[in-house]
N, C-alpha and C positions, 0 to 999 in steps of 0.2 A: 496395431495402432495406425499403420499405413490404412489399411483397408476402412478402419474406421473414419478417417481423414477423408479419404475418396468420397466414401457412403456420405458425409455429412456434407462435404463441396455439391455433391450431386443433387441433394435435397435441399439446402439452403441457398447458395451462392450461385450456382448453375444456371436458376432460370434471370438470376438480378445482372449476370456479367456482361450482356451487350449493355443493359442501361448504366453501370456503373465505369463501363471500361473506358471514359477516357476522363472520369474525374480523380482529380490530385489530393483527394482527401472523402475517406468513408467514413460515418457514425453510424454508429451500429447499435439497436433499441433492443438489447435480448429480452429475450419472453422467459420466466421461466428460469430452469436447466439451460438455456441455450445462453445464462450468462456465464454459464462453467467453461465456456466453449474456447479455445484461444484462436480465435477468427483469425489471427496473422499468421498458424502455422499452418492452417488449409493451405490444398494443392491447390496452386498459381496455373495459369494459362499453356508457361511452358514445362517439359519435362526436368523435375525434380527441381523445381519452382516451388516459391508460396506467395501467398495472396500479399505479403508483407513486404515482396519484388515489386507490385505494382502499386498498392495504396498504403498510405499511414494508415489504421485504424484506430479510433477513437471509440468510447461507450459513452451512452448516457441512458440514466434510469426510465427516463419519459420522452419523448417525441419533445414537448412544452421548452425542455431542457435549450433546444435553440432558439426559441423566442429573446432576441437581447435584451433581455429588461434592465431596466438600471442599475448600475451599483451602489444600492445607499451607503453600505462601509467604507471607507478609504482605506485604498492598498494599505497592505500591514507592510513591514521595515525589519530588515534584522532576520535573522533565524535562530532557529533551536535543532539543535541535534541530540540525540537521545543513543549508543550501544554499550557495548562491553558491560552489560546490568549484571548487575551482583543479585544471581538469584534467594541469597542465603540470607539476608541481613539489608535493612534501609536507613537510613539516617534523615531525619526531614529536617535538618536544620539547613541553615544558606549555603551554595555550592562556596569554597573560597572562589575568588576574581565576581560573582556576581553582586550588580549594585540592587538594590530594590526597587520592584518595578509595581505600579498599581495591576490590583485585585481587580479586573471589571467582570467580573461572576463568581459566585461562589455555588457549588455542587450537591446537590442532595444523589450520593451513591447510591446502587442495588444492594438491598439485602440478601436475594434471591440466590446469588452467584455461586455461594459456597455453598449449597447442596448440591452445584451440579457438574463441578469436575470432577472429583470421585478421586482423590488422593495424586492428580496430576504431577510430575518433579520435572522441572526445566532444568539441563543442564548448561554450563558456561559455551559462551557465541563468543571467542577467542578474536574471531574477524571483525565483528562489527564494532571494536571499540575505533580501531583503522578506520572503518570504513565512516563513523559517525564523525572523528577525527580530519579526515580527509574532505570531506562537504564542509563542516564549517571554514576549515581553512583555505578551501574553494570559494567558498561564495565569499568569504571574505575580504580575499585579496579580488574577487573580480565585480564585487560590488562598492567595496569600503562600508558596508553595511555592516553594523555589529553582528558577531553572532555568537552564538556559546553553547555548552558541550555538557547532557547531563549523562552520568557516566556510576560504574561504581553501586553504591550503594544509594548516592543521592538519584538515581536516576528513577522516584518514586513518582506515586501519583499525585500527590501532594505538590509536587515541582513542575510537574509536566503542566496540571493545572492552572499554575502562579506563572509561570513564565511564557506560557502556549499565547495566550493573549496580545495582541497586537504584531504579530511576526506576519514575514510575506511566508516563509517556508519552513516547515517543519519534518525533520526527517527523524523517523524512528526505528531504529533496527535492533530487534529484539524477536524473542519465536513470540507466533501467533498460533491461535488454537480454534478449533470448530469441533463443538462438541454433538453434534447432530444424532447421535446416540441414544441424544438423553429426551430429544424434542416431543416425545410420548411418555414423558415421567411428569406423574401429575405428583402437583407440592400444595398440602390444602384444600385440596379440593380444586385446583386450578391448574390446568400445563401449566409450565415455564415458559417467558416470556421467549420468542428467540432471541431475543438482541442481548441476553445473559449466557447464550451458549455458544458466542465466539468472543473472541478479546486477543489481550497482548499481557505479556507476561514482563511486569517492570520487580523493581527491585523488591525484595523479600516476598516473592511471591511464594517462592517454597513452602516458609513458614503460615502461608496465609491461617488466620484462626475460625476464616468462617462469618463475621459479625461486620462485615461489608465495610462500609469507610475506606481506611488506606492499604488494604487487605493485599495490595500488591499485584492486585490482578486487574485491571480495565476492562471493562465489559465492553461491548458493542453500546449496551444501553447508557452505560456512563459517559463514554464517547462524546454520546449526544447532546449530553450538556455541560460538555467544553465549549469556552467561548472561542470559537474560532472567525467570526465575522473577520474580513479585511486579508484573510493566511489565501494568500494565492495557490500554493501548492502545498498538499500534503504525500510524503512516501512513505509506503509501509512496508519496508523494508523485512518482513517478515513472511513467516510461512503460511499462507494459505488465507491470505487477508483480501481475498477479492470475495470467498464462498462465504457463504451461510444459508439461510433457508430459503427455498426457493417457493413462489406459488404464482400459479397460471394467472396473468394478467399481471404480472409484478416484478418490481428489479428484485434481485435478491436483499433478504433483511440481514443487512453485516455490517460489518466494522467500514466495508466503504461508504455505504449510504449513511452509517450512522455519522463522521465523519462530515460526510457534506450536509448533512442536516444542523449539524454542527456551527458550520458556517462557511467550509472551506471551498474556494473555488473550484479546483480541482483534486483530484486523489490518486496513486497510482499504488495499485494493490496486488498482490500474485496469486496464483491458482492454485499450485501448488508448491511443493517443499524443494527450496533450492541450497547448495550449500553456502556460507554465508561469505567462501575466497569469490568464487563466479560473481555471487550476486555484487560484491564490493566493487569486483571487476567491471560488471554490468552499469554500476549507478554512476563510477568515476566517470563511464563514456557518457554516460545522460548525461551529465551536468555540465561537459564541456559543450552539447547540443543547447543545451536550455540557458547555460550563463554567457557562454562565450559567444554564442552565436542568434542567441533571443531565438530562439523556435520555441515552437506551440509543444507537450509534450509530448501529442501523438506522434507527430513529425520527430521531433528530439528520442522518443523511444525505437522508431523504425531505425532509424542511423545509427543508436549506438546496439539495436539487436543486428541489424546486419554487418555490424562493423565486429562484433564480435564472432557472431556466425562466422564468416571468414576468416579470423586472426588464424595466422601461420606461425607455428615452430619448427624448428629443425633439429630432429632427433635419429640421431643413429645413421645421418645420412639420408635421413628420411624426413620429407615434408608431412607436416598433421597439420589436422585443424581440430584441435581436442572439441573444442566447444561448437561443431555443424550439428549436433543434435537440436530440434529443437527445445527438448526436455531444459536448456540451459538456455537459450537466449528467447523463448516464446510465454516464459510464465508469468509475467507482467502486464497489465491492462490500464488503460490509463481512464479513470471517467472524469467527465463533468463538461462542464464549458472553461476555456484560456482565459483569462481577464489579461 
Protein backbone atom coordinates (compact mmCIF):
# COMPACT_ATOMS: atom_id res chain seq x y z
CA UNK A 1 0.00 0.00 0.00
CA UNK A 2 3.07 2.28 0.82
CA UNK A 3 4.30 1.88 -2.58
CA UNK A 4 1.05 2.28 -4.04
CA UNK A 5 0.61 5.73 -2.12
CA UNK A 6 4.11 6.88 -3.42
CA UNK A 7 3.33 5.64 -7.18
CA UNK A 8 -0.01 7.75 -7.08
CA UNK A 9 1.75 11.11 -5.12
CA UNK A 10 4.29 10.86 -7.88
CA UNK A 11 1.58 10.84 -10.67
CA UNK A 12 -1.00 13.00 -9.39
CA UNK A 13 0.21 15.42 -6.71
CA UNK A 14 3.86 15.78 -7.63
CA UNK A 15 3.74 17.85 -10.45
CA UNK A 16 0.58 20.23 -8.56
CA UNK A 17 2.84 20.79 -5.15
CA UNK A 18 4.96 24.04 -5.91
CA UNK A 19 1.55 25.49 -7.20
CA UNK A 20 -0.61 24.13 -4.20
CA UNK A 21 2.06 24.53 -1.45
CA UNK A 22 1.23 27.45 0.27
CA UNK A 23 -2.50 27.27 0.08
CA UNK A 24 -4.75 26.68 3.28
CA UNK A 25 -7.33 24.66 1.65
CA UNK A 26 -7.40 22.02 -1.50
CA UNK A 27 -10.58 20.91 -3.69
CA UNK A 28 -10.10 18.18 -5.43
CA UNK A 29 -12.38 17.31 -8.88
CA UNK A 30 -11.70 13.41 -9.13
CA UNK A 31 -12.01 12.03 -12.54
CA UNK A 32 -13.10 8.81 -12.51
CA UNK A 33 -11.49 5.97 -10.19
CA UNK A 34 -9.33 8.76 -8.91
CA UNK A 35 -12.68 9.46 -6.69
CA UNK A 36 -11.65 6.01 -4.69
CA UNK A 37 -8.52 7.85 -3.91
CA UNK A 38 -8.21 9.07 -0.22
CA UNK A 39 -5.97 12.22 -1.30
CA UNK A 40 -5.30 13.00 2.58
CA UNK A 41 -3.37 9.79 3.15
CA UNK A 42 -0.86 10.42 0.13
CA UNK A 43 2.79 10.90 1.20
CA UNK A 44 3.22 14.74 2.49
CA UNK A 45 6.37 16.70 1.60
CA UNK A 46 8.06 15.31 4.84
CA UNK A 47 9.18 11.77 5.76
CA UNK A 48 6.42 9.70 6.92
CA UNK A 49 4.01 12.80 6.46
CA UNK A 50 0.68 12.98 4.54
CA UNK A 51 -0.70 15.51 2.34
CA UNK A 52 -3.60 15.92 5.25
CA UNK A 53 -0.19 17.62 7.56
CA UNK A 54 -0.35 20.23 5.03
CA UNK A 55 -3.93 20.95 3.53
CA UNK A 56 -7.72 20.07 4.47
CA UNK A 57 -8.94 18.42 1.46
CA UNK A 58 -12.25 18.89 0.29
CA UNK A 59 -14.23 17.01 -3.17
CA UNK A 60 -16.50 18.15 -5.34
CA UNK A 61 -18.25 16.38 -8.28
CA UNK A 62 -17.62 19.35 -10.92
CA UNK A 63 -15.26 22.23 -11.12
CA UNK A 64 -19.02 24.61 -11.55
CA UNK A 65 -19.37 23.23 -7.78
CA UNK A 66 -17.46 26.59 -6.57
CA UNK A 67 -19.38 29.01 -8.60
CA UNK A 68 -21.47 30.64 -5.37
CA UNK A 69 -24.69 30.59 -6.60
CA UNK A 70 -27.42 31.44 -4.45
CA UNK A 71 -29.15 29.61 -1.91
CA UNK A 72 -32.82 29.45 -2.72
CA UNK A 73 -33.65 27.07 0.29
CA UNK A 74 -33.32 28.45 3.69
CA UNK A 75 -31.04 26.70 6.14
CA UNK A 76 -32.83 23.81 7.43
CA UNK A 77 -33.07 23.64 11.84
CA UNK A 78 -32.89 20.75 14.03
CA UNK A 79 -31.31 17.24 13.10
CA UNK A 80 -32.23 13.70 12.71
CA UNK A 81 -30.05 10.91 13.59
CA UNK A 82 -30.56 7.47 12.46
CA UNK A 83 -28.19 3.98 14.21
CA UNK A 84 -28.47 0.91 16.18
CA UNK A 85 -31.38 -0.32 13.14
CA UNK A 86 -33.06 -3.22 13.84
CA UNK A 87 -32.22 -5.17 10.73
CA UNK A 88 -34.92 -8.03 11.41
CA UNK A 89 -38.25 -6.18 11.86
CA UNK A 90 -39.74 -2.29 11.03
CA UNK A 91 -42.54 -0.52 12.71
CA UNK A 92 -43.75 2.62 10.56
CA UNK A 93 -45.84 3.94 12.96
CA UNK A 94 -44.71 7.46 15.09
CA UNK A 95 -41.31 7.12 16.93
CA UNK A 96 -42.85 7.92 20.90
CA UNK A 97 -41.31 11.80 21.94
CA UNK A 98 -41.96 12.78 17.96
CA UNK A 99 -44.49 15.58 17.38
CA UNK A 100 -45.81 15.56 13.51
CA UNK A 101 -43.97 17.42 11.19
CA UNK A 102 -45.15 18.34 7.36
CA UNK A 103 -44.76 15.87 4.43
CA UNK A 104 -42.95 18.50 1.82
CA UNK A 105 -42.29 15.31 -0.84
CA UNK A 106 -43.62 12.29 -1.23
CA UNK A 107 -41.45 9.27 -3.07
CA UNK A 108 -42.06 7.24 -5.95
CA UNK A 109 -39.20 4.06 -4.88
CA UNK A 110 -37.11 1.66 -7.16
CA UNK A 111 -38.63 -1.38 -8.12
CA UNK A 112 -35.37 -2.63 -9.59
CA UNK A 113 -33.50 -3.00 -6.28
CA UNK A 114 -34.62 -6.52 -5.12
CA UNK A 115 -33.15 -8.28 -8.10
CA UNK A 116 -29.95 -7.08 -7.27
CA UNK A 117 -28.61 -7.84 -3.96
CA UNK A 118 -28.83 -11.59 -4.31
CA UNK A 119 -29.95 -12.70 -0.63
CA UNK A 120 -27.71 -9.97 1.17
CA UNK A 121 -28.06 -10.21 5.54
CA UNK A 122 -26.94 -7.24 7.60
CA UNK A 123 -25.89 -8.01 10.93
CA UNK A 124 -26.52 -5.77 14.37
CA UNK A 125 -24.07 -2.16 14.39
CA UNK A 126 -24.01 -2.42 18.37
CA UNK A 127 -21.89 1.04 18.15
CA UNK A 128 -23.90 3.16 16.19
CA UNK A 129 -26.92 3.33 18.22
CA UNK A 130 -23.95 5.46 20.90
CA UNK A 131 -22.85 6.81 18.18
CA UNK A 132 -26.31 8.30 16.54
CA UNK A 133 -27.17 8.89 20.44
CA UNK A 134 -24.15 10.91 21.10
CA UNK A 135 -24.71 13.59 17.75
CA UNK A 136 -28.14 14.32 18.61
CA UNK A 137 -27.27 15.03 22.23
CA UNK A 138 -24.35 17.11 20.82
CA UNK A 139 -25.76 19.18 18.54
CA UNK A 140 -28.41 19.52 20.88
CA UNK A 141 -26.94 20.91 23.80
CA UNK A 142 -24.63 23.16 21.52
CA UNK A 143 -27.23 24.43 19.19
CA UNK A 144 -30.54 24.28 21.35
CA UNK A 145 -31.83 23.15 18.11
CA UNK A 146 -34.25 20.15 18.18
CA UNK A 147 -33.12 17.05 17.31
CA UNK A 148 -34.13 13.37 17.40
CA UNK A 149 -33.09 9.87 17.20
CA UNK A 150 -34.58 7.06 14.78
CA UNK A 151 -33.48 3.96 16.24
CA UNK A 152 -34.70 0.27 16.58
CA UNK A 153 -37.14 -0.82 14.41
CA UNK A 154 -38.72 2.64 13.64
CA UNK A 155 -35.39 3.62 11.97
CA UNK A 156 -37.42 2.78 8.41
CA UNK A 157 -37.56 4.46 5.22
CA UNK A 158 -40.89 5.56 5.66
CA UNK A 159 -39.44 7.84 8.79
CA UNK A 160 -36.33 8.81 7.37
CA UNK A 161 -38.43 10.12 4.58
CA UNK A 162 -41.15 12.15 6.95
CA UNK A 163 -38.77 13.44 9.18
CA UNK A 164 -35.44 14.16 6.80
CA UNK A 165 -37.24 17.31 5.48
CA UNK A 166 -36.39 20.67 6.85
CA UNK A 167 -33.27 19.69 9.11
CA UNK A 168 -29.81 21.50 8.93
CA UNK A 169 -28.01 17.93 9.73
CA UNK A 170 -28.62 14.49 9.13
CA UNK A 171 -26.56 11.63 10.35
CA UNK A 172 -26.97 8.09 9.56
CA UNK A 173 -25.05 5.24 10.79
CA UNK A 174 -26.06 2.06 9.49
CA UNK A 175 -23.86 -0.44 6.85
CA UNK A 176 -23.73 0.58 3.44
CA UNK A 177 -23.35 -1.61 0.40
CA UNK A 178 -21.87 -1.40 -3.34
CA UNK A 179 -23.04 -4.00 -5.17
CA UNK A 180 -20.85 -3.39 -8.33
CA UNK A 181 -20.91 -7.11 -9.14
CA UNK A 182 -23.98 -7.00 -10.56
CA UNK A 183 -23.51 -3.67 -12.83
CA UNK A 184 -23.35 -6.25 -16.11
CA UNK A 185 -26.63 -8.15 -15.02
CA UNK A 186 -29.19 -7.16 -17.49
CA UNK A 187 -33.05 -7.26 -16.05
CA UNK A 188 -35.50 -7.05 -19.15
CA UNK A 189 -33.63 -6.37 -21.54
CA UNK A 190 -31.99 -3.33 -19.86
CA UNK A 191 -28.69 -3.10 -17.30
CA UNK A 192 -29.49 -2.01 -13.83
CA UNK A 193 -29.66 1.34 -13.14
CA UNK A 194 -26.26 2.08 -10.87
CA UNK A 195 -27.85 4.23 -8.56
CA UNK A 196 -29.90 0.74 -7.48
CA UNK A 197 -26.61 -1.08 -6.77
CA UNK A 198 -25.45 0.82 -3.71
CA UNK A 199 -27.60 2.00 -0.73
CA UNK A 200 -27.96 1.88 3.22
CA UNK A 201 -29.49 -0.86 4.99
CA UNK A 202 -32.40 0.59 7.52
CA UNK A 203 -34.78 -1.29 9.48
CA UNK A 204 -36.25 -4.68 8.14
CA UNK A 205 -33.99 -4.82 5.60
CA UNK A 206 -33.30 -8.52 6.21
CA UNK A 207 -36.77 -9.41 5.44
CA UNK A 208 -36.84 -7.30 2.49
CA UNK A 209 -39.58 -9.12 -0.03
CA UNK A 210 -38.36 -7.67 -3.28
CA UNK A 211 -41.67 -5.45 -4.32
CA UNK A 212 -39.79 -1.98 -3.68
CA UNK A 213 -41.70 0.65 -1.49
CA UNK A 214 -40.62 0.35 2.17
CA UNK A 215 -38.57 -2.85 1.44
CA UNK A 216 -35.86 -1.61 4.07
CA UNK A 217 -33.28 -0.96 1.79
CA UNK A 218 -32.48 2.86 0.36
CA UNK A 219 -31.17 2.79 -2.85
CA UNK A 220 -28.71 5.52 -4.05
CA UNK A 221 -31.63 6.20 -6.54
CA UNK A 222 -34.26 6.52 -3.93
CA UNK A 223 -31.97 8.83 -2.15
CA UNK A 224 -32.57 11.13 -4.74
CA UNK A 225 -35.78 11.90 -4.18
CA UNK A 226 -35.53 12.64 -0.68
CA UNK A 227 -36.29 16.09 0.00
CA UNK A 228 -33.30 17.44 1.39
CA UNK A 229 -33.33 21.20 0.04
CA UNK A 230 -32.14 23.46 3.18
CA UNK A 231 -29.96 20.03 5.30
CA UNK A 232 -26.59 21.74 5.38
CA UNK A 233 -24.78 18.58 6.15
CA UNK A 234 -25.26 15.11 5.53
CA UNK A 235 -23.00 11.88 7.35
CA UNK A 236 -23.00 8.62 6.19
CA UNK A 237 -21.75 7.08 8.61
CA UNK A 238 -21.46 3.90 6.98
CA UNK A 239 -19.43 1.53 5.03
CA UNK A 240 -18.30 2.40 1.72
CA UNK A 241 -20.79 5.30 0.93
CA UNK A 242 -18.47 7.54 -0.91
CA UNK A 243 -17.99 4.45 -4.06
CA UNK A 244 -20.17 3.34 -6.56
CA UNK A 245 -19.83 3.48 -10.34
CA UNK A 246 -17.30 5.18 -11.80
CA UNK A 247 -16.98 6.60 -15.57
CA UNK A 248 -14.37 8.71 -17.33
CA UNK A 249 -15.36 12.32 -17.24
CA UNK A 250 -17.74 11.82 -14.18
CA UNK A 251 -17.99 11.97 -10.27
CA UNK A 252 -18.88 8.67 -9.16
CA UNK A 253 -22.74 7.61 -9.34
CA UNK A 254 -23.53 6.74 -5.39
CA UNK A 255 -25.14 7.29 -2.49
CA UNK A 256 -22.93 10.72 -2.33
CA UNK A 257 -23.96 12.44 -5.38
CA UNK A 258 -27.37 10.84 -5.13
CA UNK A 259 -27.62 12.72 -1.64
CA UNK A 260 -26.63 16.13 -2.85
CA UNK A 261 -28.76 15.89 -5.75
CA UNK A 262 -31.14 15.33 -3.27
CA UNK A 263 -30.61 18.69 -2.03
CA UNK A 264 -28.02 18.54 0.60
CA UNK A 265 -25.32 20.97 0.92
CA UNK A 266 -22.70 19.06 1.72
CA UNK A 267 -22.11 15.03 2.43
CA UNK A 268 -19.42 13.18 4.05
CA UNK A 269 -19.12 9.67 2.91
CA UNK A 270 -16.32 6.69 3.38
CA UNK A 271 -14.30 4.57 1.20
CA UNK A 272 -14.19 1.86 2.78
CA UNK A 273 -15.27 -0.60 5.77
CA UNK A 274 -14.49 0.93 9.07
CA UNK A 275 -15.57 -0.55 12.54
CA UNK A 276 -18.38 1.18 13.85
CA UNK A 277 -16.26 1.85 17.89
CA UNK A 278 -13.33 4.06 15.65
CA UNK A 279 -15.78 5.35 13.32
CA UNK A 280 -18.09 6.65 16.60
CA UNK A 281 -14.71 7.78 17.94
CA UNK A 282 -13.91 9.66 14.54
CA UNK A 283 -17.50 11.58 14.20
CA UNK A 284 -17.51 12.54 18.21
CA UNK A 285 -13.97 14.53 17.19
CA UNK A 286 -15.92 16.07 13.86
CA UNK A 287 -18.60 17.33 15.65
CA UNK A 288 -16.84 19.10 18.31
CA UNK A 289 -14.68 20.70 15.01
CA UNK A 290 -17.85 21.57 13.17
CA UNK A 291 -20.43 22.47 16.36
CA UNK A 292 -18.10 23.80 18.69
CA UNK A 293 -15.86 25.63 16.74
CA UNK A 294 -18.00 26.57 13.21
CA UNK A 295 -15.39 25.01 10.77
CA UNK A 296 -16.04 24.10 7.22
CA UNK A 297 -15.98 20.25 7.22
CA UNK A 298 -12.94 19.65 5.26
CA UNK A 299 -11.07 21.61 7.93
CA UNK A 300 -13.39 19.99 10.81
CA UNK A 301 -12.47 16.37 9.14
CA UNK A 302 -8.50 17.23 9.01
CA UNK A 303 -8.49 17.99 12.87
CA UNK A 304 -10.48 15.31 14.08
CA UNK A 305 -8.43 12.67 11.45
CA UNK A 306 -5.14 13.98 12.96
CA UNK A 307 -6.32 14.36 16.23
CA UNK A 308 -7.13 10.83 16.16
CA UNK A 309 -4.11 9.59 14.24
CA UNK A 310 -2.19 10.68 17.19
CA UNK A 311 -4.21 9.72 20.29
CA UNK A 312 -1.94 7.98 22.90
CA UNK A 313 -2.55 5.08 25.24
CA UNK A 314 -0.47 3.72 27.73
CA UNK A 315 -0.23 0.02 27.81
CA UNK A 316 2.00 -2.36 29.46
CA UNK A 317 4.26 0.58 30.14
CA UNK A 318 4.25 1.22 26.73
CA UNK A 319 3.05 4.24 24.76
CA UNK A 320 0.68 3.34 21.24
CA UNK A 321 -1.17 5.05 19.05
CA UNK A 322 -3.59 2.22 18.14
CA UNK A 323 -5.35 4.20 15.44
CA UNK A 324 -1.67 5.95 13.13
CA UNK A 325 -2.81 3.64 10.54
CA UNK A 326 -4.46 5.44 8.13
CA UNK A 327 -6.88 2.45 7.14
CA UNK A 328 -8.75 4.31 10.43
CA UNK A 329 -8.52 7.81 10.38
CA UNK A 330 -8.32 8.44 6.28
CA UNK A 331 -11.66 6.62 5.04
CA UNK A 332 -13.80 9.71 5.17
CA UNK A 333 -14.25 12.25 2.34
CA UNK A 334 -16.08 15.22 2.58
CA UNK A 335 -17.89 16.66 -0.87
CA UNK A 336 -19.81 19.59 -1.75
CA UNK A 337 -19.64 23.24 -1.05
CA UNK A 338 -19.96 24.75 3.22
CA UNK A 339 -23.26 26.86 3.31
Amino acid sequence: LEEAAAALHALIWAPLQEVVAEASFVYVVPDGPLATVPFAALPGRAEGSFLCDQHPIGYLAHPQDLIPWPDLAPLGKGALTLGGVDYDRAINETPEGFEELEVRGRVTLAEAFAKAPGGMRFAPLLGTLLEAESARDYYASVTGEDARLLYGPWATEAHLRRYAPGRRLLHLATHGFVRLDLADRVDEGARLDPLVLTGLALAGSNRASGGGGDDGVLTALEATQLDLEGVQLVILSACETARGSTRAGEAILGLTSAFREAGAGSVLSSLWPVSDQVTALLMELFYGFVLDEHLPPPVALQRAALTLRDMEVEYEGETLRPFEAPCYWAPFVPYGRWR
